[in-house]
TORTOR-128541 format. One record per residue (C-alpha): residue in one letter; x, y, z. Coordinates in steps of 0.001 Angstrom, whole numbers, always signed. Each point is the difference from the previous one (the first is absolute). Layout:
// residues N
ZAZA code       x       y       z
ZAZA    A       X       Y       Z
...
// end
This chain:
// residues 436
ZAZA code       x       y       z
ZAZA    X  +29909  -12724  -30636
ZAZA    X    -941   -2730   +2211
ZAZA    X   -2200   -2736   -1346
ZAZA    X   -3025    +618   +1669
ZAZA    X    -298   +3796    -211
ZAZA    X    +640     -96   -3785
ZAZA    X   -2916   -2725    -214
ZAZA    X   -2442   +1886   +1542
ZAZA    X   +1427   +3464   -2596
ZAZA    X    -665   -2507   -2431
ZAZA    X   -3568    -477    +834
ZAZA    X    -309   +3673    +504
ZAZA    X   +1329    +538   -3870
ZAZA    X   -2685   -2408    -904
ZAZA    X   -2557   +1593   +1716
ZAZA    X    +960   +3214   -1671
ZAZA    X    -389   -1065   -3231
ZAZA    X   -3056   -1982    +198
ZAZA    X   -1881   +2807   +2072
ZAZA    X    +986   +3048   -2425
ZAZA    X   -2875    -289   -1627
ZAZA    X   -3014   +1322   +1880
ZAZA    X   -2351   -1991   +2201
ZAZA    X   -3297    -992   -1386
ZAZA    X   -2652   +2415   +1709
ZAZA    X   -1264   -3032   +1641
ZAZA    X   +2732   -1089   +1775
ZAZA    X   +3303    +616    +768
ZAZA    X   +3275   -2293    -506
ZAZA    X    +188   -2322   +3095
ZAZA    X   +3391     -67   +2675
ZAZA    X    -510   -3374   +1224
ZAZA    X   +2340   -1804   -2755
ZAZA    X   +2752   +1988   +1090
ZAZA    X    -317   -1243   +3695
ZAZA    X    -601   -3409   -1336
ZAZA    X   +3110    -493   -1930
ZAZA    X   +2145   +1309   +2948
ZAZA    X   +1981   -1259   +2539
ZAZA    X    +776    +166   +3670
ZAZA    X   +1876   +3142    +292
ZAZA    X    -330   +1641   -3022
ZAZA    X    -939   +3529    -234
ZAZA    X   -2974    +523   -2373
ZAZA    X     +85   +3831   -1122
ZAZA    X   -2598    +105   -2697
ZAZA    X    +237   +3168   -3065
ZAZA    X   -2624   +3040   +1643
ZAZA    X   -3702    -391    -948
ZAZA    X   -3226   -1778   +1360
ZAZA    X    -588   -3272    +127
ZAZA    X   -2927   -2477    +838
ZAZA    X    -274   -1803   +2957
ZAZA    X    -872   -2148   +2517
ZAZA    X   +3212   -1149    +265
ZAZA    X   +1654   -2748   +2783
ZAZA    X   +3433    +170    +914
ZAZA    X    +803   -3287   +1025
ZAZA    X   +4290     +45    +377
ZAZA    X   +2671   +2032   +1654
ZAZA    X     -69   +2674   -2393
ZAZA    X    +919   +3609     -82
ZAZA    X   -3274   +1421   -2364
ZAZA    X   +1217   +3730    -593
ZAZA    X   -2114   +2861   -1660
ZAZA    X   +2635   +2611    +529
ZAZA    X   -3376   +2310    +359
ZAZA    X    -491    -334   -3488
ZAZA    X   -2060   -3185    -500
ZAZA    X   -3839    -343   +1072
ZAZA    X   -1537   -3517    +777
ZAZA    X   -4569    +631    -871
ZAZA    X   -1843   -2827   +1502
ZAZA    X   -2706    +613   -2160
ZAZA    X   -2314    +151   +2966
ZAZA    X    +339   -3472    +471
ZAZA    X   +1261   -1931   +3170
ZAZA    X   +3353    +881   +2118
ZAZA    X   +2107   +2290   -2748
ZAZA    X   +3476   -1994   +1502
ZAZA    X    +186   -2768   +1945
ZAZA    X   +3294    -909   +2075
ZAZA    X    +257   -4097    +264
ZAZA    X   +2822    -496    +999
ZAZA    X   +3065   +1138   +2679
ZAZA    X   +3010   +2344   -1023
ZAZA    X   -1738   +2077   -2723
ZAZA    X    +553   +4047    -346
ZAZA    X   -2848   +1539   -1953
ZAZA    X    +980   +3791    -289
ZAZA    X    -590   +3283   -2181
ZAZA    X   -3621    -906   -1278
ZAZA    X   -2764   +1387    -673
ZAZA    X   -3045   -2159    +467
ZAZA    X   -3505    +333    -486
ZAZA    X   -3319   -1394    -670
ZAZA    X   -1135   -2770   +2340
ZAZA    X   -2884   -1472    +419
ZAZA    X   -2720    +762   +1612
ZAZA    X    -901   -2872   +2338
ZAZA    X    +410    +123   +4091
ZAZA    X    -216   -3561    +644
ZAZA    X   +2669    -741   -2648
ZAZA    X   +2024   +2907   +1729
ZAZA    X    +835    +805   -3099
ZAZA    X   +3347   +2482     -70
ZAZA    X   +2447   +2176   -1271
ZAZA    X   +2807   -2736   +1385
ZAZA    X    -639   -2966   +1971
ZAZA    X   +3005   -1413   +1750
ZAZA    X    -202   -4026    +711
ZAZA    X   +3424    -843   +1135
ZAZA    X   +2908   +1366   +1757
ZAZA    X   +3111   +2308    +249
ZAZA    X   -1508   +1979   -3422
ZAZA    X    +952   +3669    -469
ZAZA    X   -2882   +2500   -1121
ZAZA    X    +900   +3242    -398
ZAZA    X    -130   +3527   -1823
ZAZA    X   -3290   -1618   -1997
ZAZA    X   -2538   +2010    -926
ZAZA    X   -3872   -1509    +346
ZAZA    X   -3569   +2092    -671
ZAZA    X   -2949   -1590   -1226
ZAZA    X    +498   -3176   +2452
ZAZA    X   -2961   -1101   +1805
ZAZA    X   +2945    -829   +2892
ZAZA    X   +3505    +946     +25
ZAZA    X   +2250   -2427   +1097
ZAZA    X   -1309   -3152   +1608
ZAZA    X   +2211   -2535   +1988
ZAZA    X   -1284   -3249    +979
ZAZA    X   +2431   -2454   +1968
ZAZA    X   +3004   +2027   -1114
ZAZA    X   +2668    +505   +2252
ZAZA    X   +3428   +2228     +86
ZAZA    X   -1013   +1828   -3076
ZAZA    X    +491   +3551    -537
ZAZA    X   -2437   +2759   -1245
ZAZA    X   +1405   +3424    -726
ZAZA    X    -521   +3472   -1618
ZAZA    X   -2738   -1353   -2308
ZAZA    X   -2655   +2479    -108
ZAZA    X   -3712   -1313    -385
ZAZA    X   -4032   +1454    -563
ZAZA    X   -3181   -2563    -270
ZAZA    X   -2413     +61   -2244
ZAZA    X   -1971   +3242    +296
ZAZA    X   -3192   -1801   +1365
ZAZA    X   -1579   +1382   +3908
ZAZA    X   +2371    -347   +2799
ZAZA    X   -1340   -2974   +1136
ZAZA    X    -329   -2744   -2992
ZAZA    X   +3631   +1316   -1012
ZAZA    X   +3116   -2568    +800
ZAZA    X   +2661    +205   +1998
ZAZA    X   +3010   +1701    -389
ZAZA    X   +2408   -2520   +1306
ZAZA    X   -1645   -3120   +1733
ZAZA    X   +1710   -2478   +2173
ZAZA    X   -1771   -3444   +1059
ZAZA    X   +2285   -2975   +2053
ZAZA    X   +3306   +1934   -1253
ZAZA    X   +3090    +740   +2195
ZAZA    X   +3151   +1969    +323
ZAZA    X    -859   +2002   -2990
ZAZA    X   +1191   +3833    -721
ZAZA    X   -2629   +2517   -1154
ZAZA    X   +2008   +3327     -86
ZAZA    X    -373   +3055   -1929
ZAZA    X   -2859    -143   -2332
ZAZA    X   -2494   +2620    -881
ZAZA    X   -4034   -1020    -167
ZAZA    X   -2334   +2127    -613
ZAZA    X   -3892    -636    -756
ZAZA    X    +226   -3414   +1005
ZAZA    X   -2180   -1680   +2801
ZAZA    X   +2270   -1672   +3113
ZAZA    X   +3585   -1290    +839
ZAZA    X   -1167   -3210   +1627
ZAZA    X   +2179   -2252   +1899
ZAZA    X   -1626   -3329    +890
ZAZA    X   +1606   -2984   +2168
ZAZA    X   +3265   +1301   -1021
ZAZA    X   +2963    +464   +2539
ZAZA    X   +3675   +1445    -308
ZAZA    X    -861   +2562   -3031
ZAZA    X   +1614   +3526    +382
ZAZA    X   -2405   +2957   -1812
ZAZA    X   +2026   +3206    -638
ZAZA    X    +265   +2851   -1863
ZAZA    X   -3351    -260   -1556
ZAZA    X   -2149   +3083   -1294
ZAZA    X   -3428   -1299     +68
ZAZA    X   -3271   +2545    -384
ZAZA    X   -3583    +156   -1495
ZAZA    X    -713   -3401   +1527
ZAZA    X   -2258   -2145   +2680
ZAZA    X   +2475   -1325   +2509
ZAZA    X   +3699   +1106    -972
ZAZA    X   +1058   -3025   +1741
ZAZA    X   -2265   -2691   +1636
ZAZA    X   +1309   -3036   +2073
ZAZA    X   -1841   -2872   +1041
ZAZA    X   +1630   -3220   +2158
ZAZA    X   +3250   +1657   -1254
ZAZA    X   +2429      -2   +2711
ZAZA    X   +3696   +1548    +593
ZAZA    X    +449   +1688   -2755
ZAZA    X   +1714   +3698    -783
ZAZA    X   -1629   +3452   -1575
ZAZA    X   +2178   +2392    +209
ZAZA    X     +88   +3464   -1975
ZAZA    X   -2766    +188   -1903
ZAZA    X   -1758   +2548   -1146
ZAZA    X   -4313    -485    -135
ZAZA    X   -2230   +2417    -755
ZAZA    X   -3409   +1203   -1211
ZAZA    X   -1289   -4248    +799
ZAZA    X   -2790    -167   +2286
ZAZA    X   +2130   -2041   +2325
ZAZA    X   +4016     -35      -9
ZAZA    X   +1175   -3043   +2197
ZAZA    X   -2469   -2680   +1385
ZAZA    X    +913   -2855   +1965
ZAZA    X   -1939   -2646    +699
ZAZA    X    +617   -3310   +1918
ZAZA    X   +3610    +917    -765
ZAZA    X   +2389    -221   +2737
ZAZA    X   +3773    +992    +557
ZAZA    X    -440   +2561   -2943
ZAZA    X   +2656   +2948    -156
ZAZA    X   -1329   +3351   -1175
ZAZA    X   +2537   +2564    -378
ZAZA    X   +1164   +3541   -1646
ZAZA    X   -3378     +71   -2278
ZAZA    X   -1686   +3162    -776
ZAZA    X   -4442    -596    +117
ZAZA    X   -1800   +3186   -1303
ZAZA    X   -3450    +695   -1731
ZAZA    X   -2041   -2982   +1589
ZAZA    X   -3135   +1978    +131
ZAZA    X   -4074    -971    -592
ZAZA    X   -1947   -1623   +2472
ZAZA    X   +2360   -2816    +217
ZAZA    X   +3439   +1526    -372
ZAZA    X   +2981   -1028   +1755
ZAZA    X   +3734    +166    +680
ZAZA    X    +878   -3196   +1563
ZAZA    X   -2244   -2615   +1273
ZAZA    X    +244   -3535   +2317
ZAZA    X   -2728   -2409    +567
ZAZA    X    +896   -2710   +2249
ZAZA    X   +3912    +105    -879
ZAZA    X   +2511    -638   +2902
ZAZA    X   +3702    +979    +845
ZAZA    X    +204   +2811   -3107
ZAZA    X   +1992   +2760     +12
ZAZA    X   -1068   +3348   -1335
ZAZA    X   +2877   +2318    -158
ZAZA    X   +1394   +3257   -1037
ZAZA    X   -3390    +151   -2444
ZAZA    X   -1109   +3567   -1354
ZAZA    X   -4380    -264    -464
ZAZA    X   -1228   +3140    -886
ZAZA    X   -3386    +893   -1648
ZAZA    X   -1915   -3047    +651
ZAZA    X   -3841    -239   +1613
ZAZA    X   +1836   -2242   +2771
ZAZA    X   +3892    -111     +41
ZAZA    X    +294   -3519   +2044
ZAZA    X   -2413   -2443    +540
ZAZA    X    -249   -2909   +2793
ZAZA    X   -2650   -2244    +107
ZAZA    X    +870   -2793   +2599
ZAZA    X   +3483     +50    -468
ZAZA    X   +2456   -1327   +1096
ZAZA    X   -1983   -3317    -158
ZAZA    X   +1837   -2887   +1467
ZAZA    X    +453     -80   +3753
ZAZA    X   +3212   +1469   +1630
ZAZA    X   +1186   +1834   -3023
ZAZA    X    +585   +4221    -621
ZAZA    X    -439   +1865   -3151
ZAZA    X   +2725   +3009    +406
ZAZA    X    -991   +3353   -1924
ZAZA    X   +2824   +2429    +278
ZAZA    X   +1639   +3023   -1580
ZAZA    X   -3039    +257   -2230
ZAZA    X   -1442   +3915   -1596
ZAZA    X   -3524    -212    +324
ZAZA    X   -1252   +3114   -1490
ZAZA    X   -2790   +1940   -1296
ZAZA    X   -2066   -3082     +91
ZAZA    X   -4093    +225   +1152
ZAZA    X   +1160   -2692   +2495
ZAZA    X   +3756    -708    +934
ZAZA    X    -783   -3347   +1807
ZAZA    X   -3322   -1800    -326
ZAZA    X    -862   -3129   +2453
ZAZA    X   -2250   -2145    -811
ZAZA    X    -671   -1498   +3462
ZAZA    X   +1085    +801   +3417
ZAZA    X   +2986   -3194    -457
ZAZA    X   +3790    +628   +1382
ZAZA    X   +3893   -1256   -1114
ZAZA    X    +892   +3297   -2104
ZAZA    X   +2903   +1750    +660
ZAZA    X     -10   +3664   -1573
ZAZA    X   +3100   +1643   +1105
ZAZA    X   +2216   +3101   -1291
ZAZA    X   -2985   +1011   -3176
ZAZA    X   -1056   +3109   -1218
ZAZA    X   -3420   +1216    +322
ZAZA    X    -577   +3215   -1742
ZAZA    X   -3192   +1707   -1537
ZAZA    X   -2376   -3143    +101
ZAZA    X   -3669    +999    +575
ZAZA    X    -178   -2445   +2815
ZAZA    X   +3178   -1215   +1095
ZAZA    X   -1028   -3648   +1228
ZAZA    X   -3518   -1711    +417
ZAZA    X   -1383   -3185    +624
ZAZA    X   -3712   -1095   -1812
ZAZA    X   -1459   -1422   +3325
ZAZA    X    -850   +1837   +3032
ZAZA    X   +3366    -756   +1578
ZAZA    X   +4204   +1285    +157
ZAZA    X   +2820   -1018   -1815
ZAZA    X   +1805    +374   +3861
ZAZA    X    +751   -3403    -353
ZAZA    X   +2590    +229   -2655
ZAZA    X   +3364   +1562    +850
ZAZA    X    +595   +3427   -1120
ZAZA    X   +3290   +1590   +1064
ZAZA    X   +2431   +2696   -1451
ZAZA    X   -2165   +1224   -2392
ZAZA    X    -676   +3698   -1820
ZAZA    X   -3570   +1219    +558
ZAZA    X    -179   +3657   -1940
ZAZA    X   -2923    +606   +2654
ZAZA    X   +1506    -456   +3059
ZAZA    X    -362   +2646   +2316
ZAZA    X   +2749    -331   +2729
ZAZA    X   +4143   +1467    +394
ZAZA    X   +2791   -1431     -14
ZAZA    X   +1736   +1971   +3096
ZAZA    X   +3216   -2089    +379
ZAZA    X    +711    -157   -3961
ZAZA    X    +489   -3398    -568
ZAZA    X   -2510     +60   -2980
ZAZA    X   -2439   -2084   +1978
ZAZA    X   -3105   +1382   +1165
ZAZA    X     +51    +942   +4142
ZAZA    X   -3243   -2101    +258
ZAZA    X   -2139   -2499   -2390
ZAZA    X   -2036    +300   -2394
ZAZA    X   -3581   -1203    +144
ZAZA    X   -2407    -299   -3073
ZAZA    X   -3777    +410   +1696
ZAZA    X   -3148    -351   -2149
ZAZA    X   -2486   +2548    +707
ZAZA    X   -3164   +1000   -1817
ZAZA    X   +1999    -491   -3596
ZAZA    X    -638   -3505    +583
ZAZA    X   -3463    +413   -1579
ZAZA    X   +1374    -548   -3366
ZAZA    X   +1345   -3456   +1070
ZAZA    X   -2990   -1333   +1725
ZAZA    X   -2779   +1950   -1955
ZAZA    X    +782    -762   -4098
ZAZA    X   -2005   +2068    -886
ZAZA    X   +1637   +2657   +2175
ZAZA    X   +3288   -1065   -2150
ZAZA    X    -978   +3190   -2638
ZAZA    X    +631   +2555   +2549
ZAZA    X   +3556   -1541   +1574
ZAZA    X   +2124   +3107    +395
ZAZA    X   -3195   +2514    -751
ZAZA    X     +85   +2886   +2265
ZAZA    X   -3504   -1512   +2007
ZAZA    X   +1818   -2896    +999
ZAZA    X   +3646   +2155   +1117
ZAZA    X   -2323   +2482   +1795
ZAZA    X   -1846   -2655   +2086
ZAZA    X   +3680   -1939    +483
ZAZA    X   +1286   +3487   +1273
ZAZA    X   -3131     +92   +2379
ZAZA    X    +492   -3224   +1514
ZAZA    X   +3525    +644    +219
ZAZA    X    -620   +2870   +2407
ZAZA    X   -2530   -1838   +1758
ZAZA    X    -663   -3882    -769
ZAZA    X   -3534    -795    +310
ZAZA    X   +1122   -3535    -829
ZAZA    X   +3030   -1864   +1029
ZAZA    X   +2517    +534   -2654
ZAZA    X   +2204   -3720   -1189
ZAZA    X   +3578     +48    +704
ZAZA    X    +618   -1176   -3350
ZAZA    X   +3571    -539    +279
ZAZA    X   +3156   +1272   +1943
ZAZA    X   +3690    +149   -1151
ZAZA    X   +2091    +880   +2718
ZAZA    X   +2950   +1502   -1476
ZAZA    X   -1356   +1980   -2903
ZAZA    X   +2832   +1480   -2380
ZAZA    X    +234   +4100    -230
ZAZA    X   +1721    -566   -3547
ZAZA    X    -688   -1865   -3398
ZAZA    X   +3592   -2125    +227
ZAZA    X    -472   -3647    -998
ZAZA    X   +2335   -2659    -546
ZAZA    X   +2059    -440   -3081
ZAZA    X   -1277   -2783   -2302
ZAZA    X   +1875   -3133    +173
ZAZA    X   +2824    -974   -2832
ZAZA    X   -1927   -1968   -3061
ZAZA    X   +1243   -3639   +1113
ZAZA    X   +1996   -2017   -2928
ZAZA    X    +422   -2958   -1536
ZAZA    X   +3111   -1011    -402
ZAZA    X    -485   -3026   +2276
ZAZA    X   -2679   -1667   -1666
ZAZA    X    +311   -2817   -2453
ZAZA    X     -55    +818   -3829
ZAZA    X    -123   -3444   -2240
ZAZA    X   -1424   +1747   -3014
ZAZA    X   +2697   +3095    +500
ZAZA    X   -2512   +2450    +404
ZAZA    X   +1777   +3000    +747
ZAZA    X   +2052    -310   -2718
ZAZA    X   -3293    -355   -1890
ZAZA    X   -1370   +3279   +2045
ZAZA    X   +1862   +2787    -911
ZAZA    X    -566   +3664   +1274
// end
């Protein structure tokens, strides 16, 4: 047996025998001398049970529960803290932070680089996982629920603040209150189930990095981006964003994103743009996107210009597209897409409609302009008098956007291969670490 491996069984006998006997119901037995008297490398696999925390994990270790082995913070502080690069923390169950926000206190917190997190277990933490300057670290298949306080004074389910290049891929949250993703750059976020929350994932000054395939649902907002350029938004399915501020996917002031092959269904507004793109010469590109069964499909903020929506699927929304001022969304450029209600042939049968489609606002723009009026949007009053002014406009209607080739079928693109790796540098051997 090599050296090292049978030191660490050796500590695990030990621990055996001194922990047979029950725990005093005060306390339980701590892990932290088992971490202490490792070294870089080892692989510290303690005997199944709970133990007390905090704990810090301060070397290149491998700290294994196997799923059998449950770290209780006690409801104090961060329940495991990760100081140091080239640690794998795996198989745990961990519960019982603290309580405090400003202390951000957690179920992990991750302080250094090119760590491995994965198939852990964390309920009862005020905030899930927390990185903080921590770069190249990877973050996978854990599954994590706050502390069962109102949505809003709840932590986060996985928070990242200054860190880069950073994997975040198939992990399940459930009653927890955001995904944030602050002044970070280069992460890729995949694969994650996230419901029952605020904002399933929020960036802020976060720019160029990856979501792709995940699932959100039944949060009040899926995807926000804001101040977040060069951000790539791909393959996820948005559903359930209802209530008065529900919504799919939203951009505030965020440049050069794309938006692609998306599913939104369910949601008060399925995509939102509120001055965006921002910065001068630049185009956000929506395309190949199912927006469906939403109360709005697309919702301007502003008459404003630069998006491209090309090749989407519009089906079953209560209003298709609207802006909140008196204006069009005309200005943006809207070609190839599938409008369920448009109302022309396609003659020549080359699946593109034989002339364009225009979206005019008639009297159904009361709800938009009126709030008030908002409680009757799609009421039979307001269809009748939108019929009536239809057949003869006693005001002049607003062109409210045109798309000159409009598609006769639902066809979209195929989503684009999941990019690898292979190229990138790996000093801490991480995907050796990884595993599938």
């Amino acid at each position: 047996m090599d050296t090292r491996t049978h030191r660490i069984a050796g500590i695990g006998v030990a621990a055996v025998v001194a922990w047979a006997t029950p725990a005093p119901a005060a306390g339980l037995e701590p892990l932290q001398p088992l971490i202490d008297q490792a070294r870089a490398g080892d692989v510290i696999a303690p005997p199944p049970g709970t133990y007390a925390g905090p704990i810090i994990v301060d070397k290149a270790v491998t700290l294994d529960g196997e799923g059998r082995v449950t770290i209780d913070g006690g409801g104090r502080g961060s329940v495991v803290v990760i100081r140091t690069d080239g640690a794998t923390v795996r198989g745990l169950s961990i519960v019982g932070s603290g309580e405090s926000h400003n202390d951000i206190d957690a179920g992990i917190q991750i302080r250094g680089n090119y760590n491995v997190v994965k198939d852990n277990h964390i309920a009862d933490a005020l905030f899930g996982i927390d990185l903080q300057q921590a770069d190249n670290n990877v973050v996978r298949r854990n599954r994590i629920r706050s502390k069962p306080f109102d949505l809003g004074v709840r932590g986060d389910a996985i928070r990242l603040w200054y860190s880069q290049d950073n994997r975040i891929e198939d992990n399940h949250i459930d009653g927890a209150r955001d995904m944030v993703v602050w002044y970070s750059a280069g992460n890729r976020i995949a694969g994650n189930t996230v419901s029952g929350g605020r904002y399933g994932l929020h960036f802020m000054y976060a720019r160029h990095n990856v979501v792709e395939g995940n699932h959100y649902r039944d949060n009040s907002v899926g995807i926000f981006l804001m101040y977040s350029d060069g951000v790539e938004v791909r393959g996820n399915r948005i559903s359930h964003g209802t209530g008065a501020t529900g919504m799919g996917i939203g951009l505030k002031e965020t440049s050069d994103v794309i938006i692609e092959n998306n599913t939104v269904v369910y949601c008060g507004t399925g995509i939102y743009l509120d001055v965006s793109p921002f910065q001068p010469d630049t185009t956000n590109r929506l395309s190949a996107n199912h927006i469906a069964f939403n109360g709005i499909g697309v919702l301007f903020h502003n008459d404003w210009t630069g998006n491209v929506l090309r090749d989407n699927r519009f089906e079953h929304n209560l209003v298709q597209v609207s802006v909140n001022t008196l204006a069009s969304a005309k200005r943006n450029q809207w070609d190839g897409n599938f409008w369920d209600d448009y109302e022309g042939f396609d003659r020549d049968g080359d699946a593109v409609g034989d002339r364009p489609h225009e979206l005019r606002v008639y009297a159904d723009r009361l709800w938009m302009d009126v709030p008030h009026a908002s409680f009757f949007r799609g009421s039979p009053v307001l269809g009748l008098l939108d019929f009536l002014e239809r057949l003869a406009p006693f005001t002049e209607p607003i062109v409210l956007l045109r798309d000159d080739a409009p598609k006769m079928t639902t066809a979209v693109a195929a989503p684009a291969e999941e990019p690898t790796d292979s190229g990138r540098p790996d000093p801490f051997g991480l995907r050796q670490r990884l595993g599938r």
